[in-house]
MIVEX-466769 format. One record per residue (C-alpha): residue number from 1; residue in one letter; x, y, z. Coordinates in nm, 4 decimals, always signed. Example, Ala and Ser with C-alpha at 12.3 -4.5 7.8 and 13.67 -1.06 7.14 Angstrom:
<sites>
1;a;+1.2300;-0.4500;+0.7800
2;s;+1.3670;-0.1060;+0.7140
</sites>
This chain:
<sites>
1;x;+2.7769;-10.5294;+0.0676
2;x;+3.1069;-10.4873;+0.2895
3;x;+3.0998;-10.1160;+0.2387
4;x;+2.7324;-10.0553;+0.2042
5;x;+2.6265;-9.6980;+0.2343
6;x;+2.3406;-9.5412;+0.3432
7;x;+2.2453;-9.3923;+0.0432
8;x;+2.2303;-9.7822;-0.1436
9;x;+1.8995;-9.8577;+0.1196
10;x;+1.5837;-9.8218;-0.0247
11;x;+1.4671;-9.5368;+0.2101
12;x;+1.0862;-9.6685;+0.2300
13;x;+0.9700;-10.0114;+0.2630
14;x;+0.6519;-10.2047;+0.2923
15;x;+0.6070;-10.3988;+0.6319
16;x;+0.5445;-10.7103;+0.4246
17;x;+0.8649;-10.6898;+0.2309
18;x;+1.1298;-10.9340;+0.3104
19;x;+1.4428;-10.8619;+0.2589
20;x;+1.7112;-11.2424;+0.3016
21;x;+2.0744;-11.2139;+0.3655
22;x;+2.2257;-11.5163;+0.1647
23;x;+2.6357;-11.5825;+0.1515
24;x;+2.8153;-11.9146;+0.1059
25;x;+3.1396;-11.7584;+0.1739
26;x;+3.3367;-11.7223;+0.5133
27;x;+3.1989;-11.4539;+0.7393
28;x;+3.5554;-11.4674;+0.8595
29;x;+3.6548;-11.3549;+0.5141
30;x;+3.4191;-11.1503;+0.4375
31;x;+3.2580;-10.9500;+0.7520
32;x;+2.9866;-10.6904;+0.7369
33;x;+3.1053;-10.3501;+0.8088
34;x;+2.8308;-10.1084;+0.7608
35;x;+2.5796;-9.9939;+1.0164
36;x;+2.3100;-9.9596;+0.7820
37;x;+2.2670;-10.3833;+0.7711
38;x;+2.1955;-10.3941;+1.1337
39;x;+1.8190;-10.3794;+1.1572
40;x;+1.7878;-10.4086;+0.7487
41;x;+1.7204;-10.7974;+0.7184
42;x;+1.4304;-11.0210;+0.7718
43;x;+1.6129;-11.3390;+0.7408
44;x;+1.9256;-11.5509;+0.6775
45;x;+1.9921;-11.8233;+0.4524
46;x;+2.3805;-11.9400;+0.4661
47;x;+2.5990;-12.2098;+0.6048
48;x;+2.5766;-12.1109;+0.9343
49;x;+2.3751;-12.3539;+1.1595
50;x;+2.1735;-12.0951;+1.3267
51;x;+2.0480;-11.9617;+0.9930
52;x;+1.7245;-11.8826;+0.9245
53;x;+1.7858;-12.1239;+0.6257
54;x;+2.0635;-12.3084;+0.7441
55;x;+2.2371;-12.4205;+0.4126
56;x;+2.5520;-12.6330;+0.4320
57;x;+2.7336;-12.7892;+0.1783
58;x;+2.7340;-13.1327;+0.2275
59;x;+2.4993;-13.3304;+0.4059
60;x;+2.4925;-13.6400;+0.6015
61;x;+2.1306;-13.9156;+0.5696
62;x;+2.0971;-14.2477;+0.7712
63;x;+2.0070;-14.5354;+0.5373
64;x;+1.6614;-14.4231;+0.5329
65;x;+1.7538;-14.0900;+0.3842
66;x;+1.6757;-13.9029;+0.6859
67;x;+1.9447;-13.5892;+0.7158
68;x;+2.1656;-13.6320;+1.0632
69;x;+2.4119;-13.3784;+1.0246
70;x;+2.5363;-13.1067;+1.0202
71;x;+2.2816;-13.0209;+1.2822
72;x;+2.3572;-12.8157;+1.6403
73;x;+2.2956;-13.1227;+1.8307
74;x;+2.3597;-13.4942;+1.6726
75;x;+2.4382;-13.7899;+1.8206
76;x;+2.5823;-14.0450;+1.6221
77;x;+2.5898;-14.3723;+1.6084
78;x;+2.9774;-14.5257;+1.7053
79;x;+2.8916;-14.8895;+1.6248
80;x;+3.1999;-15.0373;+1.5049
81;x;+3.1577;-15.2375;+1.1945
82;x;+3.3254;-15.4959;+0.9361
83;x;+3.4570;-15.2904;+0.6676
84;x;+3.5533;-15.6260;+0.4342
85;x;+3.3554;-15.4528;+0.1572
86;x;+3.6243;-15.1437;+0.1066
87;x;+3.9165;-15.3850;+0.1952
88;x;+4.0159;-15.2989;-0.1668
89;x;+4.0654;-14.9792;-0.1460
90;x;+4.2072;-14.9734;+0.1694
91;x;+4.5110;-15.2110;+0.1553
92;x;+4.6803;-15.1246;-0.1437
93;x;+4.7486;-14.7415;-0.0713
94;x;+5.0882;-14.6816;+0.0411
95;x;+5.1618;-14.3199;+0.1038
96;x;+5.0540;-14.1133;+0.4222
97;x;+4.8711;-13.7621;+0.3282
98;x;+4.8107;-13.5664;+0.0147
99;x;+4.6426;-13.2278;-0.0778
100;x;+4.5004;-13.0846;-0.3821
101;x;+4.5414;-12.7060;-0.3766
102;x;+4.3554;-12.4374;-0.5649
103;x;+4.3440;-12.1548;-0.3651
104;x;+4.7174;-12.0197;-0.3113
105;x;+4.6342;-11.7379;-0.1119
106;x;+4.3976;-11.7086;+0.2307
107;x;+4.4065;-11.4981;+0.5374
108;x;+4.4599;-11.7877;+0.7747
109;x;+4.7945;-11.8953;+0.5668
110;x;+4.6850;-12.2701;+0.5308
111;x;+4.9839;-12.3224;+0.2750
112;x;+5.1988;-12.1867;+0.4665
113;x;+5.0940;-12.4281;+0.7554
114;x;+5.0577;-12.7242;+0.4689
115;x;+5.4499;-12.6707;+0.4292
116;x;+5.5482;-12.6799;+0.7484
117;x;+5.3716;-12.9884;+0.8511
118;x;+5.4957;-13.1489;+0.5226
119;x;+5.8792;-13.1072;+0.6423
120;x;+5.7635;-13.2397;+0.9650
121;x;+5.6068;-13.5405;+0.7708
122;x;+5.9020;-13.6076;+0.5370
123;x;+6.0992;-13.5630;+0.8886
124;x;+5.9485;-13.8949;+1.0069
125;x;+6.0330;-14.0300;+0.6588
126;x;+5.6458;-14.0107;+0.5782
127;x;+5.4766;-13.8632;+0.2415
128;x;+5.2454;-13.5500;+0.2436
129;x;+5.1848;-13.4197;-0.1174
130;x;+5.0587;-13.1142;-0.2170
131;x;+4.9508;-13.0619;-0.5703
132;x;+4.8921;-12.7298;-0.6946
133;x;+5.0317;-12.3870;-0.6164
134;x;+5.3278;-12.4337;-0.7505
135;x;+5.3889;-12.7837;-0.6134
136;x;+5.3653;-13.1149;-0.7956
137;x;+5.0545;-13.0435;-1.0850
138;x;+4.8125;-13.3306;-1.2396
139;x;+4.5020;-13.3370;-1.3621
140;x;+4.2147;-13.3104;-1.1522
141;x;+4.0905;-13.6889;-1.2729
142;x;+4.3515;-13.8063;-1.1508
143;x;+4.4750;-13.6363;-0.8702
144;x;+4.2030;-13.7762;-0.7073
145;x;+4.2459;-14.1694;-0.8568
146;x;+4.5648;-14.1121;-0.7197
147;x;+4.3874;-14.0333;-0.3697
148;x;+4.1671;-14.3543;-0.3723
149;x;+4.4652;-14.5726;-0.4867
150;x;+4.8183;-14.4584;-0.2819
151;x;+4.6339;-14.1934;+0.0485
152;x;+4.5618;-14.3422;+0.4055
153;x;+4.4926;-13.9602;+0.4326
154;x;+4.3693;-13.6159;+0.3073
155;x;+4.4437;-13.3072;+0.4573
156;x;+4.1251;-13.0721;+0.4467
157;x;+4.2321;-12.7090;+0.5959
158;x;+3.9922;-12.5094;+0.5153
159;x;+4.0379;-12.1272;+0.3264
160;x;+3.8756;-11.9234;+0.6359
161;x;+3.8025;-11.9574;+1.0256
162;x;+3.4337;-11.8974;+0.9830
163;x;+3.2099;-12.0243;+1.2622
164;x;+3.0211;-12.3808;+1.1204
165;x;+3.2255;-12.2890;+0.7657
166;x;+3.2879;-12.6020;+0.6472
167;x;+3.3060;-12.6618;+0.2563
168;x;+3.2673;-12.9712;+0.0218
169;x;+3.6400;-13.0234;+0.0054
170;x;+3.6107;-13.2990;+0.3043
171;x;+3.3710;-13.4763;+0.0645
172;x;+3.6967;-13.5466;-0.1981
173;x;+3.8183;-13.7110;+0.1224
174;x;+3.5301;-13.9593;+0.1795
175;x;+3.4912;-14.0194;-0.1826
176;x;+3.8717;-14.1361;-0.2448
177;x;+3.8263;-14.3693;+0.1035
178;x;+4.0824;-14.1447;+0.2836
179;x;+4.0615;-14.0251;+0.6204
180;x;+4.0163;-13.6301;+0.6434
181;x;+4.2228;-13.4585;+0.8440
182;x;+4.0888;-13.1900;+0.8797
183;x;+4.1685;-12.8147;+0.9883
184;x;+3.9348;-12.5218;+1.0547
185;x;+3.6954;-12.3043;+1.3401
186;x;+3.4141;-12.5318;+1.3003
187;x;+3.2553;-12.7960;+1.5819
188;x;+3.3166;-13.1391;+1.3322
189;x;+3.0993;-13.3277;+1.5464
190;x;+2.8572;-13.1032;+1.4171
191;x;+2.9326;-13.1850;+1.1128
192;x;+3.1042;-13.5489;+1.0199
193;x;+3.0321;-13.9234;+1.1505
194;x;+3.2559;-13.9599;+1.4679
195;x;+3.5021;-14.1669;+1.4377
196;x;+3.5875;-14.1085;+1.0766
197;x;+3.8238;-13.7400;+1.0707
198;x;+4.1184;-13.6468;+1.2267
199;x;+4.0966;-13.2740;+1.3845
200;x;+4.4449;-13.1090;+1.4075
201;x;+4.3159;-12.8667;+1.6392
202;x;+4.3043;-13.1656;+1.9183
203;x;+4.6426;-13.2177;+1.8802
204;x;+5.0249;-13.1279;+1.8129
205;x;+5.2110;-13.2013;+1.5277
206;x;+5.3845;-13.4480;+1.6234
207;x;+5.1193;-13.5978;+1.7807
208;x;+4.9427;-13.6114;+1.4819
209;x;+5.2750;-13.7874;+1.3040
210;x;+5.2483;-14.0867;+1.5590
211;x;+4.8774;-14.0881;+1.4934
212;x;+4.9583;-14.1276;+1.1495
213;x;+5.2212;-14.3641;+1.1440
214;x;+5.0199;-14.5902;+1.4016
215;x;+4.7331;-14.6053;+1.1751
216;x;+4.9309;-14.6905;+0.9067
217;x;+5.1181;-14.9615;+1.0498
218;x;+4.7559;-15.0936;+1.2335
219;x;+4.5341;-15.1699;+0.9133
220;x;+4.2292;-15.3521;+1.1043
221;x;+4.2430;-14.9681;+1.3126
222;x;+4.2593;-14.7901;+1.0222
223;x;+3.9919;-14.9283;+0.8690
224;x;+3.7555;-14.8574;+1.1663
225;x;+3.7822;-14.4645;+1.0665
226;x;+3.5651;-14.6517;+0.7450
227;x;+3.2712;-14.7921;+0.9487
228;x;+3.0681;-14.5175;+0.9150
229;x;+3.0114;-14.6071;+0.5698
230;x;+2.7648;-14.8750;+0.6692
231;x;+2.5557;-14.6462;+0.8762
232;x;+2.5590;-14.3188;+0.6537
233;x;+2.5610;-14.1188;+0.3295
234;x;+2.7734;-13.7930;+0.2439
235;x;+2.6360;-13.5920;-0.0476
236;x;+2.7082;-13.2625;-0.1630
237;x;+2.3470;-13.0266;-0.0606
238;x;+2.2835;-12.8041;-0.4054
239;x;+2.1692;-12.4781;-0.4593
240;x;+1.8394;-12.5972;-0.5430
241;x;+1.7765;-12.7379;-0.1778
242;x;+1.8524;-12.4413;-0.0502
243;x;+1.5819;-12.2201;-0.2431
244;x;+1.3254;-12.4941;-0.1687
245;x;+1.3745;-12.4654;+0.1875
246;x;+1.3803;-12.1076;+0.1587
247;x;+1.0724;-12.1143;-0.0771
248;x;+0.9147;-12.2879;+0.2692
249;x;+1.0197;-12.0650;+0.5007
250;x;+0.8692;-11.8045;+0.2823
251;x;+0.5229;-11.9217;+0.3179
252;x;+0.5512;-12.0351;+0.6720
253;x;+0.7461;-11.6962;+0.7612
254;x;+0.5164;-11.4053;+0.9443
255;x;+0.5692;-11.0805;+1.1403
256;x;+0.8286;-10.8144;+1.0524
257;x;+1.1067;-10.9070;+1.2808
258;x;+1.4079;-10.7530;+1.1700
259;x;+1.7917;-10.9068;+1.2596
260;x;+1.8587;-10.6434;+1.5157
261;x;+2.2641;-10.7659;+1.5319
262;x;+2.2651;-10.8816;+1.2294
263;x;+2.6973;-10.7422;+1.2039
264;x;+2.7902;-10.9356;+1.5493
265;x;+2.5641;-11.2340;+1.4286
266;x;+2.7193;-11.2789;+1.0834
267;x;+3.1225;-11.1724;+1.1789
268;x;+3.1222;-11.2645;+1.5871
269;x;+3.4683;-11.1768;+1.6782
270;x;+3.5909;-10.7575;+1.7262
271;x;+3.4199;-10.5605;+1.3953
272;x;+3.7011;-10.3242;+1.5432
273;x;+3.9999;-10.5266;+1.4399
274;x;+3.8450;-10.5833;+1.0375
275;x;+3.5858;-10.2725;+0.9848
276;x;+3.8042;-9.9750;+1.0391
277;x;+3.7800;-9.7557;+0.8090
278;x;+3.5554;-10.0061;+0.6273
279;x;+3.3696;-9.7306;+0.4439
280;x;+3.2138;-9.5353;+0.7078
281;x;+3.0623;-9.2447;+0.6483
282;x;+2.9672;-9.0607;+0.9981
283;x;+3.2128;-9.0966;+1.3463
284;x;+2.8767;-9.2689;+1.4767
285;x;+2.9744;-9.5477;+1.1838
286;x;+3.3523;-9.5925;+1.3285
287;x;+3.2195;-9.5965;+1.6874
288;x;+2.9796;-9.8518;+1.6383
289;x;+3.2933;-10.0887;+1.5445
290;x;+3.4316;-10.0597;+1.8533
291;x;+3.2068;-10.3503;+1.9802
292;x;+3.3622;-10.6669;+2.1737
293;x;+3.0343;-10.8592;+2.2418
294;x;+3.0294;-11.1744;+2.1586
295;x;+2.7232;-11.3605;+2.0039
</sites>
C-alpha cells in the first residue's frame, strides 16, 4: 500500500461499501505515499488513539475490569501503597538495566543508542545488558527469569517514532517486576500508570544514571514505582478485541464519510522528506508531497 497506484483502485464503488484502513505497524516506518488513499477510506482501525477503532496493544483495567488506559485523557490514581506482597521479587535483584533485543536494525538507531548509554552505565560501574544482536544470547525462558530475579530495570526503546506507537514490549517489563524505562514519540501518560516508568526523553543521560543509582540504593523508593500493582491490571489486547470492536462500529457506523487527509492523518510529519519518488505516477503525485501541515 506504500506505492499504491491508481490503476490498483477499484474504479466504481457502491456508496454503502466500506472500505477500513487497519496497520499495527509504525506510521513512522511505514508512511502512506500515494495520492490515491486520500479520500479512499471510510475508517481506521490501528494503534493510534484517534482511530476509528483505536486498537492498542496492551491495555490497562481498574480492579473492576473497567479499561483506563491508553485513552487521550486519563487520570490516574497516584495513591501510594504497601508493596510487602512483591517484596520478593524486589529485594533480591542486584543488577541495574537489561534488554532483550530482536530487532537489530530500525530507522531511529535504538541499538546504536542502547550502546552508548550502556558505556555510560558501565562508566558509573553499573550493569546494562543487552541480549541479542550479537550481544550476550539466552533463551527467551530465561532471559526473562533472569529479568524478574537480578533487573531493578528494563529498557523499552521502542523500533519507530510513531505517534501513540507503543508495543507490548513494556509489558515484559511489568511482568518481570522491573521498572520500564522507556524510550519512544508516544505521550506515556497516555498510556502507563504514573508513577511506575521512567521516560528518557525527560531527561539526560546522566541524569538518568543518578536516577538509577538512587533508586537502587533507596529500596522503600524503588518499590513505590510497584504500587500501581494494587490499583491496576496490564494485559496484552488481542486481535480478536479488535475485530469485535470493529464488528460494532460496523453496525453502529452510517453515512459515507470518506478520510479526506487520510496521508497527513496516518504519517503527520513532511510526506516530502519520506514520499519522494515514492511511486508517483503524475508531477500532480510529487507535488502533493510537498505538504508541511501538521495534523
Amino acid at each position: 500500500m506504500q506505492n499504491w497506484r491508481g490503476r490498483n483502485t477499484p474504479k466504481e464503488r457502491s456508496p454503502r461499501q466500506k472500505y477500513v484502513f487497519h496497520s499495527m505497524e509504525s506510521s513512522y516506518t511505514y508512511p502512506i505515499c500515494s495520492i490515491h488513499m486520500d479520500n479512499f477510506f471510510n475508517l481506521t482501525w490501528t494503534y493510534k488513539l484517534d482511530s476509528d477503532i483505536p486498537h492498542p496493544q496492551f491495555q490497562v483495567t481498574d480492579s473492576k475490569g473497567n479499561v483506563v488506559a491508553p485513552k487521550r485523557n486519563v487520570k490516574w490514581d497516584t495513591t501510594k501503597y504497601n508493596v510487602t506482597n512483591y517484596e520478593k521479587h524486589l529485594t533480591r535483584k542486584r543488577k541495574a538495566m537489561v534488554w532483550i533485543v530482536d530487532k537489530c536494525k530500525t530507522l531511529n538507531n535504538r541499538l546504536e543508542y542502547a550502546i552508548k548509554l550502556q558505556s555510560i552505565f558501565r562508566y558509573h560501574f553499573l550493569d546494562f545488558d543487552i541480549f541479542g544482536c550479537g550481544m550476550f544470547e539466552c533463551p527467551e525462558n530465561i532471559c526473562y527469569r533472569l529479568i524478574k530475579q537480578d533487573y531493578y530495570f528494563y529498557f523499552v526503546p521502542e523500533d519507530s517514532e510513531g505517534t501513540d506507537y507503543v508495543t507490548k514490549d513494556v509489558i515484559k517489563a511489568y511482568e518481570n517486576y522491573a521498572v520500564p524505562i522507556v524510550l519512544g514519540n508516544a505521550d506515556y501518560k497516555r498510556f502507563l500508570p504514573e508513577g511506575s516508568y521512567i521516560n528518557i526523553k525527560t531527561t539526560s543521560n546522566e541524569a538518568l544514571v543518578e536516577t538509577v543509582k538512587y533508586l537502587m540504593n533507596n529500596p522503600s523508593i524503588y518499590q513505590g514505582f510497584h504500587s500501581w500493582r494494587q490499583t491496576y491490571v496490564i494485559r496484552e489486547v488481542t486481535l480478536e478485541k479488535g475485530l469485535c470492536d470493529l464488528c460494532v462500529k460496523l453496525n453502529e457506523w452510517t453515512g459515507i464519510s470518506v478520510k479526506r487527509t487520510f496521508r497527513n492523518w496516518w504519517y503527520t510529519e513532511s510526506l516530502r522528506d519520506r514520499c519522494i519518488p515514492g511511486g508517483a505516477e503524475t508531477f500532480a503525485e510529487v507535488f502533493s508531497y510537498v505538504n508541511e501541515s501538521r495534523h
